[in-house]
Backbone as CSV, one residue per row, in Angstrom:
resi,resn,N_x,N_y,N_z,CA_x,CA_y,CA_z,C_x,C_y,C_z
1,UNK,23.304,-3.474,18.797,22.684,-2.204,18.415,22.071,-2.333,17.025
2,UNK,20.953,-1.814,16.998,19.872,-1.255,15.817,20.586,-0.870,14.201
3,UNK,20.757,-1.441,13.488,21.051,-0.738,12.283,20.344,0.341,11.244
4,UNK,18.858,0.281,12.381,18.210,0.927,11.633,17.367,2.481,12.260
5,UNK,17.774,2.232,13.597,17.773,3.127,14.378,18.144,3.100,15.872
6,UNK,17.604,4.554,16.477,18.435,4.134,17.676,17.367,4.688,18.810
7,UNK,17.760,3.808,20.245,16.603,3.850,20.997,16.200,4.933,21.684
8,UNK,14.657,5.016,22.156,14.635,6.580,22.577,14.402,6.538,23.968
9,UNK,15.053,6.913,24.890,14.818,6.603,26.531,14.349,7.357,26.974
10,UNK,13.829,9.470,26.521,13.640,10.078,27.202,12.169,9.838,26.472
11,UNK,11.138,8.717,27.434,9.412,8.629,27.035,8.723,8.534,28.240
12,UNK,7.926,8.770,27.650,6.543,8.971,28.525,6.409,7.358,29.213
13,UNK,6.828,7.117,30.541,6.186,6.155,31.531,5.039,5.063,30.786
14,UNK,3.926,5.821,30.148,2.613,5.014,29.853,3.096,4.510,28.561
15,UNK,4.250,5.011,27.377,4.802,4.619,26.250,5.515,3.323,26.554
16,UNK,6.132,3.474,27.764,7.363,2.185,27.492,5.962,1.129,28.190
17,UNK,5.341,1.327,28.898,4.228,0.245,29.257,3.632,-0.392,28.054
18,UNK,2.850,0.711,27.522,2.059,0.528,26.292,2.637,-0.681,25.142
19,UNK,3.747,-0.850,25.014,4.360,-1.574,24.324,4.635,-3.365,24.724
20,UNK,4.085,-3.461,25.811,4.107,-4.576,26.526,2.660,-4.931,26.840
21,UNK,1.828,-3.863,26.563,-0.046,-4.250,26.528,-0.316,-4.212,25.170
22,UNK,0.331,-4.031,24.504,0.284,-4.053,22.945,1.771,-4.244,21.968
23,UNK,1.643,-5.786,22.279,2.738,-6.203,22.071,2.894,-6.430,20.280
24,UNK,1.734,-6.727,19.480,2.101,-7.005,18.125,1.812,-5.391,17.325
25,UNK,2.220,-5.146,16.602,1.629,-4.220,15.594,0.185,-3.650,15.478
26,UNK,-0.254,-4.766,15.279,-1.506,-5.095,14.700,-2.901,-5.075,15.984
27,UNK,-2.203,-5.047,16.822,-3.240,-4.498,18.226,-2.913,-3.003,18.063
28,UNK,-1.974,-2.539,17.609,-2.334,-0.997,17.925,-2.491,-0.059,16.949
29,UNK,-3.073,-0.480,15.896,-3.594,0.137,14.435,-4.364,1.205,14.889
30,UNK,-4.459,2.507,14.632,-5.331,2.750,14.507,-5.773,3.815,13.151
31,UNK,-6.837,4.250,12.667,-7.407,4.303,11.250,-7.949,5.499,11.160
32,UNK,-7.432,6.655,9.992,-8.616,7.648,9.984,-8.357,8.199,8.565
33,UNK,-9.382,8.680,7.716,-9.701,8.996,7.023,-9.119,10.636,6.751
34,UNK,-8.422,10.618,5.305,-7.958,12.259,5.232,-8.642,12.883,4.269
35,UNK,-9.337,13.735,4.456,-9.433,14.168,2.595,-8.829,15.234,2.079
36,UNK,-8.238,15.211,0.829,-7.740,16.312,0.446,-8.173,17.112,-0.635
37,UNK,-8.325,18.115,-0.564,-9.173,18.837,-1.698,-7.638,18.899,-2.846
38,UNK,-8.895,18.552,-3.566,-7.696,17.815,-5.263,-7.407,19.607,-5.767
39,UNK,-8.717,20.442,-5.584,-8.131,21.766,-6.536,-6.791,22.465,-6.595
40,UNK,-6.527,22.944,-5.143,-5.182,23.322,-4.676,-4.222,22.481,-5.162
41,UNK,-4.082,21.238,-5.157,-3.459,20.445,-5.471,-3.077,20.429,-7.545
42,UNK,-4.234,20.205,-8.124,-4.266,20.599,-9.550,-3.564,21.487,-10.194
43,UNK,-4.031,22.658,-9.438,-3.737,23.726,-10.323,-2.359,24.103,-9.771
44,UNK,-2.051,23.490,-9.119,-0.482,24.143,-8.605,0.556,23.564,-9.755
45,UNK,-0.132,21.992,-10.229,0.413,20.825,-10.751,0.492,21.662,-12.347
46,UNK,-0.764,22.186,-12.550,-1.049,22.964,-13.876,-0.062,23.694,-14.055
47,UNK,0.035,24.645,-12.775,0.412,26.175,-13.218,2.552,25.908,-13.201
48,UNK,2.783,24.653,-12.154,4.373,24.071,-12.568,4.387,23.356,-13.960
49,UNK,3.496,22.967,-14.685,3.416,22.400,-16.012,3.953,23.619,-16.765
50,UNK,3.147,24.679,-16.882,3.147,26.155,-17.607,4.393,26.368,-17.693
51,UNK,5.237,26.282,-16.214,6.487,26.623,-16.107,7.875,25.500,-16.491
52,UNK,7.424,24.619,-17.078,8.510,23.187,-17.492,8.241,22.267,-16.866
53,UNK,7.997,21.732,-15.340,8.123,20.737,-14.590,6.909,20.101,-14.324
54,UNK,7.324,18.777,-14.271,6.251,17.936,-14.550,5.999,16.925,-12.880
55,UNK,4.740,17.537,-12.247,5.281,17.073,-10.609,3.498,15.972,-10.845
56,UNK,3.784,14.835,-10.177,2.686,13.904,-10.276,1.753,13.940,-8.974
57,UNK,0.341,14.110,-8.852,-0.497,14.178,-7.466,0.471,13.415,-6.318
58,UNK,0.755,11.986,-6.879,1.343,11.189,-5.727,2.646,11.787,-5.176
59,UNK,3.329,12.220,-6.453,5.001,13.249,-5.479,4.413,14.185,-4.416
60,UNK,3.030,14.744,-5.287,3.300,15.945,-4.131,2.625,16.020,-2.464
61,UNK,2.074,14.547,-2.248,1.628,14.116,-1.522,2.832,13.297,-0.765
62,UNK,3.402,12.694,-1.305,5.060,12.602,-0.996,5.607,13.379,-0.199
63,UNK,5.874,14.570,-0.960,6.372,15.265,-0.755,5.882,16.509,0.728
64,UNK,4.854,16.101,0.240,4.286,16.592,1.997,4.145,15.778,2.798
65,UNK,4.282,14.776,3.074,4.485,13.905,4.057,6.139,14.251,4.357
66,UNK,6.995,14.153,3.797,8.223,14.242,4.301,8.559,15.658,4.775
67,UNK,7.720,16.066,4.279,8.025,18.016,5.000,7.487,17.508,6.093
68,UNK,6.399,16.732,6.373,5.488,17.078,7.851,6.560,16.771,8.653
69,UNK,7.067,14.973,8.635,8.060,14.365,9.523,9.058,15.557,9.448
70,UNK,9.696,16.439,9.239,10.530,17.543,9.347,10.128,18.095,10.368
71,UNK,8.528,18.127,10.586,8.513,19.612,11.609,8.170,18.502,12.993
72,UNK,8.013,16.838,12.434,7.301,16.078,13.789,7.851,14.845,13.645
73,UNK,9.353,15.061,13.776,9.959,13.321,13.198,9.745,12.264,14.563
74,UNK,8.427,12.148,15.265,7.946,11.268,15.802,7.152,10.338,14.629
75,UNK,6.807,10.548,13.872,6.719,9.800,12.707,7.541,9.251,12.274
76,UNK,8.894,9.373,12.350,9.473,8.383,11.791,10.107,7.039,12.981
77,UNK,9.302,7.164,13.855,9.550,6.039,14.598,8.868,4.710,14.652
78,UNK,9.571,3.505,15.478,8.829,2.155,14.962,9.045,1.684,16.644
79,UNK,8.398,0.582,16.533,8.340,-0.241,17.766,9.406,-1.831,17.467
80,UNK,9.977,-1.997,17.843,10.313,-3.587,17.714,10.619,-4.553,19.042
81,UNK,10.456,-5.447,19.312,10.609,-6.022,20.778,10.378,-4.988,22.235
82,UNK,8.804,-4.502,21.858,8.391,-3.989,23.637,9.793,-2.470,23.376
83,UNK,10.344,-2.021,22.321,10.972,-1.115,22.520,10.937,0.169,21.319
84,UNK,10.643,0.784,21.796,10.489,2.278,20.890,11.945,2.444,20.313
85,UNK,11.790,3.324,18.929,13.355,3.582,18.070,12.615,5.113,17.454
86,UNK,14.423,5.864,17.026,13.942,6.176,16.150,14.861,6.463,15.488
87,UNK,14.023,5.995,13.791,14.358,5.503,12.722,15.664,6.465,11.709
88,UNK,16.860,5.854,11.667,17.897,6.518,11.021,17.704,6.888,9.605
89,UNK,16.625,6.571,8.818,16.631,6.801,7.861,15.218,7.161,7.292
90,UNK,14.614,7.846,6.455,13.542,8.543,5.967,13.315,7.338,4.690
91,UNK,12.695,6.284,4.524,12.519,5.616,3.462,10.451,5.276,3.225
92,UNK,10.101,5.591,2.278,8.883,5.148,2.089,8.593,3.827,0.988
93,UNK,7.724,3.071,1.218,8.144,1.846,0.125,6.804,2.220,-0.490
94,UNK,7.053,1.458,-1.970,5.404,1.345,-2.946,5.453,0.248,-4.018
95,UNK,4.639,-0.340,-4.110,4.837,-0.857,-5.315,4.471,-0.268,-6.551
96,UNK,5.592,-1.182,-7.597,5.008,-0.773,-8.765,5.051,-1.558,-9.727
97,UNK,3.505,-1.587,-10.679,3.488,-2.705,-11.214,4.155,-2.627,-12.514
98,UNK,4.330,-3.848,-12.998,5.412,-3.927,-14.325,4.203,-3.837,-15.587
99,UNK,5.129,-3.018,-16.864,4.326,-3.257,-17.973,3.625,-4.520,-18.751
100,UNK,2.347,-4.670,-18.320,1.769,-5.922,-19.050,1.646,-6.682,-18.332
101,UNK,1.888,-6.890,-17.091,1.793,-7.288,-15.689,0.730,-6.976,-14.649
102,UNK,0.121,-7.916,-14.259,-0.922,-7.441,-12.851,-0.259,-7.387,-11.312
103,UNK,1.023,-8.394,-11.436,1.381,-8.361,-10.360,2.669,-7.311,-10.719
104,UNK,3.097,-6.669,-9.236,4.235,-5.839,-9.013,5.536,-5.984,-8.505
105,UNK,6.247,-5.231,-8.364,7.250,-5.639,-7.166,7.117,-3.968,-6.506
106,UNK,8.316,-4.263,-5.338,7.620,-3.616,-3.967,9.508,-3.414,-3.521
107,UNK,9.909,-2.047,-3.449,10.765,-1.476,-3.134,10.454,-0.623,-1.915
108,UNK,11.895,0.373,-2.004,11.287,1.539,-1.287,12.408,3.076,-1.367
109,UNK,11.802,3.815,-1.368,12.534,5.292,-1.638,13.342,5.659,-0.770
110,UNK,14.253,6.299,-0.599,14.964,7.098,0.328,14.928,8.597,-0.108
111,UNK,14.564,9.125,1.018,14.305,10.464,0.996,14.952,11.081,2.412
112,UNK,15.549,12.354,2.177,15.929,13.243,3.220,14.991,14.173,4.037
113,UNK,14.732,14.459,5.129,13.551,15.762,5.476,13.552,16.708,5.103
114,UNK,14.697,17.303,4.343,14.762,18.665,4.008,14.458,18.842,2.821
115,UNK,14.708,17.584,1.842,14.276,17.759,0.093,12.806,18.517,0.144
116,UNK,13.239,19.209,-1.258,12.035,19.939,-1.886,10.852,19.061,-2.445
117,UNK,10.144,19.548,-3.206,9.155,19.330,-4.247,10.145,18.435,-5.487
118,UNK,10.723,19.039,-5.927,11.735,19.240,-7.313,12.559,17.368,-7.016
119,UNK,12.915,17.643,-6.272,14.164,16.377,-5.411,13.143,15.551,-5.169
120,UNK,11.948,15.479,-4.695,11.116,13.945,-3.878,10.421,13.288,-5.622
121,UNK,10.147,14.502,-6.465,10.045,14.304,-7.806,10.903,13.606,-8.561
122,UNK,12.152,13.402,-8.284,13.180,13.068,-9.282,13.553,11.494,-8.686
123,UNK,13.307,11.558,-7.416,13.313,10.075,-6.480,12.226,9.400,-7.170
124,UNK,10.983,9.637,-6.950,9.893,8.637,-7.330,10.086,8.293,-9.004
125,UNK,10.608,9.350,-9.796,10.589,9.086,-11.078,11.472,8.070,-11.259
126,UNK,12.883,8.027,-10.694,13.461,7.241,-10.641,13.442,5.734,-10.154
127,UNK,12.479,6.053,-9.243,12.449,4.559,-8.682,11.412,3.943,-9.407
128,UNK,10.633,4.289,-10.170,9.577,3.770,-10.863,10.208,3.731,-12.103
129,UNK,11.239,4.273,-13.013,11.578,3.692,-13.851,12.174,2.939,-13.671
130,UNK,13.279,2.355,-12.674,14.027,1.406,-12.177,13.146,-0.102,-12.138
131,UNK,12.175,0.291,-11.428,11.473,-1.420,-10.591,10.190,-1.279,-11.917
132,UNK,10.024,-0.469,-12.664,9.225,-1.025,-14.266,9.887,-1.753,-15.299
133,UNK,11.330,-2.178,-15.106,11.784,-2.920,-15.659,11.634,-4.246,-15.568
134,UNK,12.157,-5.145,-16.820,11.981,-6.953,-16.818,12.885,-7.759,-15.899
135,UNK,12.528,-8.400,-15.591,13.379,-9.090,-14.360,13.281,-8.837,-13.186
136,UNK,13.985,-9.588,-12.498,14.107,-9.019,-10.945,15.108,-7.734,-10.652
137,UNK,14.787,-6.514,-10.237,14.887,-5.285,-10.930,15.272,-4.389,-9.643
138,UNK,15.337,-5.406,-8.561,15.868,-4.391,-7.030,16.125,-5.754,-6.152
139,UNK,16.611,-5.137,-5.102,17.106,-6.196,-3.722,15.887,-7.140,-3.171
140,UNK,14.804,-6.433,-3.304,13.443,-7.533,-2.545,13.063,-8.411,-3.544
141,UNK,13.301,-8.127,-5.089,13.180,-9.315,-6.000,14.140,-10.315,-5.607
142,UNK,15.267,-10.229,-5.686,16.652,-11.237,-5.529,16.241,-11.946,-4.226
143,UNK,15.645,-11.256,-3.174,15.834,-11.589,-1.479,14.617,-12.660,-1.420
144,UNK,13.831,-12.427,-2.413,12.554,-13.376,-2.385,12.803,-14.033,-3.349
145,UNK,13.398,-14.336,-4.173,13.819,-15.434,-5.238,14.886,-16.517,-4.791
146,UNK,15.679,-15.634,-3.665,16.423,-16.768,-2.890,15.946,-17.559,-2.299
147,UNK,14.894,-16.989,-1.205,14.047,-17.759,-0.076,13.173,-18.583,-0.880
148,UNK,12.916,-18.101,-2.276,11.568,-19.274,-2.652,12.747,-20.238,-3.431
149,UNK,14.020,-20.397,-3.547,14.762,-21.095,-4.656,14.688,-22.774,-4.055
150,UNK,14.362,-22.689,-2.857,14.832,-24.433,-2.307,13.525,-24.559,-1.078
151,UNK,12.601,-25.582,-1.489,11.376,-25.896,-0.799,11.737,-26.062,0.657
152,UNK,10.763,-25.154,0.980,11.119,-25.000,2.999,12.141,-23.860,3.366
153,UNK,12.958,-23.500,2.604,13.796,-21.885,2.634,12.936,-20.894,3.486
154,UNK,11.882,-20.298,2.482,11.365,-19.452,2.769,10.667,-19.728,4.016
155,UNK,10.099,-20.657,5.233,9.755,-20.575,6.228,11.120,-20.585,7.489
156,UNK,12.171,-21.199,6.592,13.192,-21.138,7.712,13.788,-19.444,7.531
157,UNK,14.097,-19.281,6.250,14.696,-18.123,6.045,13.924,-16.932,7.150
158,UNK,12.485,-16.411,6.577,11.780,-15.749,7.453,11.497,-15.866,8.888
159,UNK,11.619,-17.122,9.087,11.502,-16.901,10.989,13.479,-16.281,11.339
160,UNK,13.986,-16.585,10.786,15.559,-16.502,11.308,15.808,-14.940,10.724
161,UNK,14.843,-14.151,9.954,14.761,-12.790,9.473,14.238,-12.163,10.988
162,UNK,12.767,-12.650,11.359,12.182,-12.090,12.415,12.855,-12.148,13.358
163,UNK,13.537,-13.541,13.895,14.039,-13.512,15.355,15.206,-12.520,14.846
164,UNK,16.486,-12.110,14.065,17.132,-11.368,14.055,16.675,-9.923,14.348
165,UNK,15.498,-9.720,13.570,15.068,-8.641,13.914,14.735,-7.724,14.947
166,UNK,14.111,-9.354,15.916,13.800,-9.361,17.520,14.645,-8.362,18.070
167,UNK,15.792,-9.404,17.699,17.230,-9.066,19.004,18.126,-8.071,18.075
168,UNK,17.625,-7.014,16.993,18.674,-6.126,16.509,19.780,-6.634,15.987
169,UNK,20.057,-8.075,15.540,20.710,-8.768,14.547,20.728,-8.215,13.539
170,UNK,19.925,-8.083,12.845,19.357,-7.950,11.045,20.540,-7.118,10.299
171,UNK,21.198,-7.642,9.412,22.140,-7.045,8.606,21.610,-6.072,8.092
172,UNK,22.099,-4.272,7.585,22.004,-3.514,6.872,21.616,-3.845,5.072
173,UNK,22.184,-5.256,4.756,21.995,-5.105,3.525,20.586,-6.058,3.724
174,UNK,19.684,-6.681,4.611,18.806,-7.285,4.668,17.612,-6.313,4.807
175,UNK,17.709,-4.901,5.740,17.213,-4.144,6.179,16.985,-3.344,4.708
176,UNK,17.897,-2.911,3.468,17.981,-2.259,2.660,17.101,-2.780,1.824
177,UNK,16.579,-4.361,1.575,16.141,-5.293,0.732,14.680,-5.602,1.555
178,UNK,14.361,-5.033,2.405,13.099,-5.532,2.950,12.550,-4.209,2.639
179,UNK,11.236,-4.094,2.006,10.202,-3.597,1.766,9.375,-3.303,3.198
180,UNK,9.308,-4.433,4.452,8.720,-4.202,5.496,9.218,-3.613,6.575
181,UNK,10.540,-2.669,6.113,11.595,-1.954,6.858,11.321,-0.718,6.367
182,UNK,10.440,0.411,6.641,10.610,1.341,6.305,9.906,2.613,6.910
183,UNK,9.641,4.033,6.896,8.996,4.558,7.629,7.231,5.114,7.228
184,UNK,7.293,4.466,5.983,5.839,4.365,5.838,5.658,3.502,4.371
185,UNK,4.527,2.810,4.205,4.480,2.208,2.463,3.029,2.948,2.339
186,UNK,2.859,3.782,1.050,1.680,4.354,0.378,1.562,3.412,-0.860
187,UNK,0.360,3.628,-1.179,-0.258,3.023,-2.436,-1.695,3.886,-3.082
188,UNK,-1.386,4.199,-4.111,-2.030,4.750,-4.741,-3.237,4.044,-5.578
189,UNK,-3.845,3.707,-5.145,-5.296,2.466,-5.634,-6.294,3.407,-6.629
190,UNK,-6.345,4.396,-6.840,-6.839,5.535,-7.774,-5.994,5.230,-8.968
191,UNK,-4.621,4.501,-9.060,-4.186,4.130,-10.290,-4.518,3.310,-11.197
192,UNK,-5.541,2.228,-10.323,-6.156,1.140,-10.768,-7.890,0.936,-10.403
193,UNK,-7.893,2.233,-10.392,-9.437,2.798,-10.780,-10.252,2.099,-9.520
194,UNK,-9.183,2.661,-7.896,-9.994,1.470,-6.992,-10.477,2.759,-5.662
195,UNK,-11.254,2.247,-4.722,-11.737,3.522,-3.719,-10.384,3.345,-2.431
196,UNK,-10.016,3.775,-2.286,-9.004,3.872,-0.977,-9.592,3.096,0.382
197,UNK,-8.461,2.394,0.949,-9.159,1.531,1.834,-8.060,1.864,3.110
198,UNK,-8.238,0.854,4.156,-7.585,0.854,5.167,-6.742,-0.460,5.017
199,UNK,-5.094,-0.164,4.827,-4.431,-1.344,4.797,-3.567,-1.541,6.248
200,UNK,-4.135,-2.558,6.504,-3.524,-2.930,7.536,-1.898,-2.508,7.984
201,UNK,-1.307,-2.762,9.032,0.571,-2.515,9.370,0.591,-4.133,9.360
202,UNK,1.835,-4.582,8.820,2.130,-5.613,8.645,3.108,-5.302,10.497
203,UNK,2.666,-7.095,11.033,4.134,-7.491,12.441,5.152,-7.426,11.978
204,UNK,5.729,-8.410,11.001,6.886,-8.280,10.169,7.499,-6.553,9.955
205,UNK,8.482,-7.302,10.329,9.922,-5.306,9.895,8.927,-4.181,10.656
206,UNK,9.407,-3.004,10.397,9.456,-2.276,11.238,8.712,-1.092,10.599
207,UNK,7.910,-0.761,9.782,6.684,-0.009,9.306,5.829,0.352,10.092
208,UNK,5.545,1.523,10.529,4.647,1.912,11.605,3.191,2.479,10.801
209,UNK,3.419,3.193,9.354,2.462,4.031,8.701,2.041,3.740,7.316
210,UNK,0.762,3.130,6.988,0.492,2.876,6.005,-0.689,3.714,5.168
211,UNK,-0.397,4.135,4.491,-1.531,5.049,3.262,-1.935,4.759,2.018
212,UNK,-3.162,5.073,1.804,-3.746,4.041,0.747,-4.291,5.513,-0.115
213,UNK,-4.255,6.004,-1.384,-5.339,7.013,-1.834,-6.103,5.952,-2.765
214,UNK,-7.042,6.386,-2.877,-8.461,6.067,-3.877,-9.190,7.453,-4.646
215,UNK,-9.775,6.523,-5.157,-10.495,7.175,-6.307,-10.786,8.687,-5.802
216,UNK,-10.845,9.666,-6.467,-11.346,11.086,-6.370,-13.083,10.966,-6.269
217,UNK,-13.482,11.836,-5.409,-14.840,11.853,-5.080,-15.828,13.410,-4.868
218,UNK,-17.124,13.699,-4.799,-17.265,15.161,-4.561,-17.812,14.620,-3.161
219,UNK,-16.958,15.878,-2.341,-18.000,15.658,-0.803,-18.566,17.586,-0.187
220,UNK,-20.116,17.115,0.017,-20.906,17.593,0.311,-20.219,19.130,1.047
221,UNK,-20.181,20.236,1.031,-19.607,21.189,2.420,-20.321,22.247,2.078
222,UNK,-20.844,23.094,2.810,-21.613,24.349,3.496,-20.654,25.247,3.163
223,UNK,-20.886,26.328,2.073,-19.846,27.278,1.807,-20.507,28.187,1.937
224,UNK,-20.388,29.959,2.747,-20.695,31.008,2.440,-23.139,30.692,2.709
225,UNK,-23.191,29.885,3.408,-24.593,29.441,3.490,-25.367,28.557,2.551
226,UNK,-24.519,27.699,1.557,-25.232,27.351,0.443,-24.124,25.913,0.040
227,UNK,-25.220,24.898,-0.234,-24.094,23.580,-0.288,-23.446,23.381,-1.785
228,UNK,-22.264,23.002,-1.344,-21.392,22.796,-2.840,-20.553,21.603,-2.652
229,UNK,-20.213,21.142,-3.536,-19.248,20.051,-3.577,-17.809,20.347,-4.146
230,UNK,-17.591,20.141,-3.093,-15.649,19.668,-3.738,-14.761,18.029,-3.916
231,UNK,-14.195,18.195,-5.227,-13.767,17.032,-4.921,-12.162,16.992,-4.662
232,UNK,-12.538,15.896,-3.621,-11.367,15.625,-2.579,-10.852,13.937,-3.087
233,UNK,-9.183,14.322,-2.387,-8.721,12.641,-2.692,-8.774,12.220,-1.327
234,UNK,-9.420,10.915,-1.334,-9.385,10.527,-0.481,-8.696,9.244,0.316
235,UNK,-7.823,9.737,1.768,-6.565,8.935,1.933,-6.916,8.049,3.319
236,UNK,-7.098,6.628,3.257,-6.972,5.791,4.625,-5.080,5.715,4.956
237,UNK,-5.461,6.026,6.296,-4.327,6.673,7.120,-4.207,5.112,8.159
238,UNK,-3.444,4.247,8.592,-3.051,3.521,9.400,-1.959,3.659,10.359
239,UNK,-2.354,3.922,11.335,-0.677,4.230,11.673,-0.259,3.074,13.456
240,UNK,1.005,3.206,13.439,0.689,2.371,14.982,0.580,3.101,16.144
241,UNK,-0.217,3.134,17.157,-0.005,4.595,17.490,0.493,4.644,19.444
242,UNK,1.744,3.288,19.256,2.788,3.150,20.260,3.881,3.891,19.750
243,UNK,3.966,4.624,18.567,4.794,5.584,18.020,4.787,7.413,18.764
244,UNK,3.169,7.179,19.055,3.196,8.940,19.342,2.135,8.602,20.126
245,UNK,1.200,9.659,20.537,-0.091,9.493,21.491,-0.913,10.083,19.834
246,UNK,-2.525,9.919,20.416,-3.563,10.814,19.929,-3.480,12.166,19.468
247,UNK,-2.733,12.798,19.898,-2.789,14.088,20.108,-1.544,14.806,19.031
248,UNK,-0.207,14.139,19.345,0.447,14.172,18.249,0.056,14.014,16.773
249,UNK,-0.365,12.778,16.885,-0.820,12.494,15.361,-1.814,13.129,14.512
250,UNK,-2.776,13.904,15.378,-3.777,14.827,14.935,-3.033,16.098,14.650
251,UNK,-1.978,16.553,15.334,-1.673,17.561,15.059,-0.361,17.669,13.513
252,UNK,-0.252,16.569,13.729,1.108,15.751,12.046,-0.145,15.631,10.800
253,UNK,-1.373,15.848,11.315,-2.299,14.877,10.126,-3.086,16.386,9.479
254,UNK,-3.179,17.098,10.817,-3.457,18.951,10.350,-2.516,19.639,9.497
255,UNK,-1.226,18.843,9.873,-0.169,19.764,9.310,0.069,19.369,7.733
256,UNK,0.142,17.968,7.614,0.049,17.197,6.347,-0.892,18.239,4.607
257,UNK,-2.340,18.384,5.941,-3.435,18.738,5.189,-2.942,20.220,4.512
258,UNK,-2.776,20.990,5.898,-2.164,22.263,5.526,-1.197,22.341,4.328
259,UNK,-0.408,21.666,4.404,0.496,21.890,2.998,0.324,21.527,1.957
260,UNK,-1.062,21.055,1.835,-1.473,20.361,0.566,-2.702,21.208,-0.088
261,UNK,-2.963,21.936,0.908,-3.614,23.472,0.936,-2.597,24.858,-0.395
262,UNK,-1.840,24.399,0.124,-1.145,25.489,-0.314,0.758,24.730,-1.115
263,UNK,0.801,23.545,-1.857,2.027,22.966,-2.374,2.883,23.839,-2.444
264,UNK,2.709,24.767,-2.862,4.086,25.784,-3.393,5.149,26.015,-2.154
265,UNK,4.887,25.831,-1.093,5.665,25.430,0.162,6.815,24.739,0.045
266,UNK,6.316,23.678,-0.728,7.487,22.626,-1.041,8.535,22.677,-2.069
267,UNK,8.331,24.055,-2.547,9.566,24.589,-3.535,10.985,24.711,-2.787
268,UNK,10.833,25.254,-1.289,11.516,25.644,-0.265,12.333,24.193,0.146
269,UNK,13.056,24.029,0.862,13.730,23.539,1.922,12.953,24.319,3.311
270,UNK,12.811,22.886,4.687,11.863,23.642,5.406,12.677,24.787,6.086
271,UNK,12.365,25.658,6.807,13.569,26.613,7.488,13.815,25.918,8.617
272,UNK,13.473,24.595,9.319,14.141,24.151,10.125,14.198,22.378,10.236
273,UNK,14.587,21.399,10.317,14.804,19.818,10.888,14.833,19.491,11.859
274,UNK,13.530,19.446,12.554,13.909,19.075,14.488,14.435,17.418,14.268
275,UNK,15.244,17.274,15.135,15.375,15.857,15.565,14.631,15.494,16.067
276,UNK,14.254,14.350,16.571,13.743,13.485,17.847,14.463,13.256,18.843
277,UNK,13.448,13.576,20.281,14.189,13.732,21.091,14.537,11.924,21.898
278,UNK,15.855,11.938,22.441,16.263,10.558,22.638,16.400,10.235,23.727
């Protein structure tokens, strides 16, 4: 059994197929573009400044993603060996780069569905002061300093990671230390003054959802009969989509938007946590 989740048997006929016509990850990407209007977003950020608290664009984008999986925790599911799961734990990974440093290291958060605004805030702060430190500074530093310590490790180590993975082997503390174990990795490329792209889902571990934001932009829209620009952040969305159908995910990607419409939502706890059904 799964240490990292558990399997879901009550699916759709064409799901458990689908997973055997699209056997790697990476055949079943598929890609769409979000935009989010930055104003709503700003001034909410402003007007919690006014009031003491200091909440960052990326928390609160965070932070609505983990409200969404609340109302549609088919998102937090993964595929591994031709078999659908779903995922025991709410973790998002990111990197972050070190002071004076180009390169980063690459963790990942744990978060609950029900945390607020306030709580997904105090996680990211934390984990970014943690992995901005000197040294190897979390479990995926140590786990990759082992595998690279003795020439040829790291190709034996990693295939004997994957095949465990295959067959639901994989230790909890291996699963805790992999970065490619998680229920989504975002990256914020607007930090490093870059346009948002489409990043691929890695085969490796069990990541179904990847998000990229970029640079802020004005886009063109028809208001009241007369054109104006708003500027929007703009987010490449990857997701695998042997996780949910079409139809789901459009309706998780409406809902996303919606609350980013209106943040102050996320002051709350949601009024409800559906499970996934198993």
């Amino acid at each position: 059994m799964r240490k990292d989740g558990r399997k879901i048997k009550t699916i759709d006929p064409m799901y458990k197929l689908i997973s055997h016509i699209m056997v790697e990850r990476c055949d079943a990407m598929n890609m769409i573009e979000l935009t989010v209007q930055q104003d709503p977003v700003r001034k909410y950020i402003r007007r919690k400044k006014d009031e003491g608290y200091t909440f960052s664009h990326l928390a609160v984008i965070i932070a609505a993603f983990v409200r969404t999986v609340a109302e549609y925790p088919f998102l937090n599911r993964f595929v591994v060996n031709k078999t659908l799961y779903a995922r025991n734990e709410l973790t998002i990974g990111m990197v972050v780069l070190k002071p004076g440093e180009t390169e980063g290291t690459m963790n990942k958060m744990y978060f609950k569905p029900d945390m607020t605004i306030y709580q997904v805030q105090e996680v990211l702060d934390e984990y970014i002061e943690r992995n901005r430190g000197a040294g190897k500074t979390n479990s995926t530093d140590k786990l990759m300093a082992t595998l690279l310590s003795i020439p040829g490790l790291a190709r034996v180590g990693v295939n004997l990671i994957r095949w465990m993975d295959w067959h639901g082997l994989l230790p909890k503390s291996v699963i805790d230390a992999s970065p490619f174990h998680c229920s989504m990795t975002i990256t914020n490329l607007a930090s490093i003054g870059t346009n948002y792209i489409f990043h691929h889902v890695y085969n490796f571990g069990t990541t179904s959802m990847l998000m990229a934001m970029g640079n802020t932009r004005e886009d063109a829209v028809r208001r009241h009969g007369e054109i104006v620009f708003d500027k929007v952040i703009p987010i490449g969305l990857v997701m695998d989509e042997r996780i949910a159908d079409g139809a789901q995910f459009a309706i998780a990607c409406r809902k996303l938007q919606a609350i980013l419409q209106d943040p102050s939502v996320l002051e709350q706890p949601p009024a409800e946590v559906k499970e996934d059904i198993l």
